[in-house]
C-alpha positions in Angstrom: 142.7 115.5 43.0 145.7 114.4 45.1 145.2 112.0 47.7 146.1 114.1 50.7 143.8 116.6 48.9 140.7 113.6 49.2 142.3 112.9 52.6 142.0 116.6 54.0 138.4 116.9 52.1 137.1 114.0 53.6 138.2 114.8 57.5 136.7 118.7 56.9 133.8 116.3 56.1 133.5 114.0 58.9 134.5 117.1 61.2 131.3 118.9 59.9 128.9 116.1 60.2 130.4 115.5 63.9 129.6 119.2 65.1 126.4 119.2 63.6 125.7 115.9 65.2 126.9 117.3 68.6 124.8 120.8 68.0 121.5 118.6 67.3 122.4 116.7 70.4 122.7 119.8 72.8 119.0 120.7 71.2 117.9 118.1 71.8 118.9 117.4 75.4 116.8 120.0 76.7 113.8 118.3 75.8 114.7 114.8 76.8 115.7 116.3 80.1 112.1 117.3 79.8 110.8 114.5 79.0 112.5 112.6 81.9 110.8 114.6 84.8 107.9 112.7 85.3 104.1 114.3 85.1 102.9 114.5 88.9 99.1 113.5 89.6 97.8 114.7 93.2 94.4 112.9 93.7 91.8 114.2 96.2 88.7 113.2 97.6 86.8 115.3 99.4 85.7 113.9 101.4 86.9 110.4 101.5 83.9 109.2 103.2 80.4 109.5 102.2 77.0 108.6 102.8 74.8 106.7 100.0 73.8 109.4 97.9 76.1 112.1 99.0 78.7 113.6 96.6 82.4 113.3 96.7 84.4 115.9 94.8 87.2 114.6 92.7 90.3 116.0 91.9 93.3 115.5 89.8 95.9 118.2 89.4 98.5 117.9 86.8 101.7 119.0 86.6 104.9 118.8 85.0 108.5 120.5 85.6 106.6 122.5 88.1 104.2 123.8 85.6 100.6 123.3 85.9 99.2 120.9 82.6 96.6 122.5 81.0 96.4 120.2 77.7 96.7 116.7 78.9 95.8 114.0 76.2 93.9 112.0 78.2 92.0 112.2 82.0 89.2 109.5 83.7 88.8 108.4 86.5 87.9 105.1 87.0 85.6 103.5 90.1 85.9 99.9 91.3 83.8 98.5 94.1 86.2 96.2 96.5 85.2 93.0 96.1 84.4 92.7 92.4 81.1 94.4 90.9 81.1 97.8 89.9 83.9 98.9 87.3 83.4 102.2 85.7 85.7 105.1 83.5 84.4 108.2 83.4 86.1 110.8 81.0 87.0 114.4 83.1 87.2 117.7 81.8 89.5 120.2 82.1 88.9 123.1 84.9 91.7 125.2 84.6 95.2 125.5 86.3 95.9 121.9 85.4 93.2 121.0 87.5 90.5 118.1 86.4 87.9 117.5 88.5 84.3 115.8 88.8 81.3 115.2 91.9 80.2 111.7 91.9 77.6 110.3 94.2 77.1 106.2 94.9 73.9 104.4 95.3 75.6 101.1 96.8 77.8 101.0 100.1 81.3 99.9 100.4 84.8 100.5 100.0 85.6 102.1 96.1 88.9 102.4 94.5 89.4 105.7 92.4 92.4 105.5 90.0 92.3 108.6 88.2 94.2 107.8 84.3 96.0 110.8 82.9 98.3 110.7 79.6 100.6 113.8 79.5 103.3 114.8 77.8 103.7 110.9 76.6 103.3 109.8 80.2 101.0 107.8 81.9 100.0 108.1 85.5 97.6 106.1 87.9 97.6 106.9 91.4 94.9 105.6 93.1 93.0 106.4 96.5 90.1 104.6 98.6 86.9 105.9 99.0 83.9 104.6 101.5 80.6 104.8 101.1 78.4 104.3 104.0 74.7 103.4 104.1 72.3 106.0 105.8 72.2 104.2 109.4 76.1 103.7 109.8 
C-alpha cells in the first residue's frame, strides 16, 4: 500500500471515530441535561404546631424536570428535638403522584426539626422544616 494510500485510510479512520464520538455525545447530552435539573422536595407539615399527642401529617413530594417521582431510591424522614435528645429516621412509603407521606404524633414538648432524606435520580435532597409541640396547658 502506498503511503498516501495509509495516509487517506487512516484520516477516513479518525474522521469515522470523530462522528461517532460526536453522535454518542449528542445522546448523551440529553440525559446529562437531565441529570443537571435538580430533584425538587416540597416538605409540609400540617399542621406545624401540635399538641402532645396530636398528629402532624407529613409530606414530601418529589419531583424532577417537572414530572412527579414515583420510584425514588430512598425517602425518611428524620426528627431531632432542639436541644439534643431525641434523633430518629423513619423510612416512608410511597403514596402515589410522587408523593411520600406519614402521621406522626410526639409524647415530649418542644421545638423538632424534620429533614425529610430523599435519593432520586442520583440526587440527594434535605430540606428541612420546624415543628412545635406543645404540652396540653399551653
Amino acid at each position: 500500500m502506498s503511503r498516501k494510500k495509509m495516509a487517506l485510510f487512516a484520516a477516513m479512520v479518525l474522521m469515522a471515530v470523530a462522528l461517532s464520538a460526536c453522535s454518542d455525545g449528542d445522546a448523551k447530552g440529553v440525559d446529562d441535561e437531565m441529570m443537571l435539573e435538580p430533584i425538587l422536595v416540597d416538605l409540609t407539615l400540617s399542621p406545624d404546631t401540635i399538641q402532645v399527642g396530636e398528629t402532624v401529617a407529613i409530606q414530601a413530594k418529589v419531583t424532577h424536570g417537572g414530572a412527579p417521582v414515583e420510584d425514588a431510591d430512598k425517602v425518611e424522614f428524620e426528627f431531632a428535638m432542639q436541644g439534643g435528645g431525641l434523633q430518629v429516621t423513619v423510612p416512608v412509603q410511597h403514596a402515589g403522584d410522587g408523593v411520600y407521606q406519614m402521621d406522626k404524633s410526639f409524647d415530649r414538648p418542644g421545638t423538632y426539626r424534620v429533614i425529610s432524606h430523599v435519593t432520586a435520580r442520583g440526587q440527594h435532597s434535605m430540606p428541612l422544616k420546624e415543628l412545635t409541640v406543645l404540652t396540653s396547658d399551653e
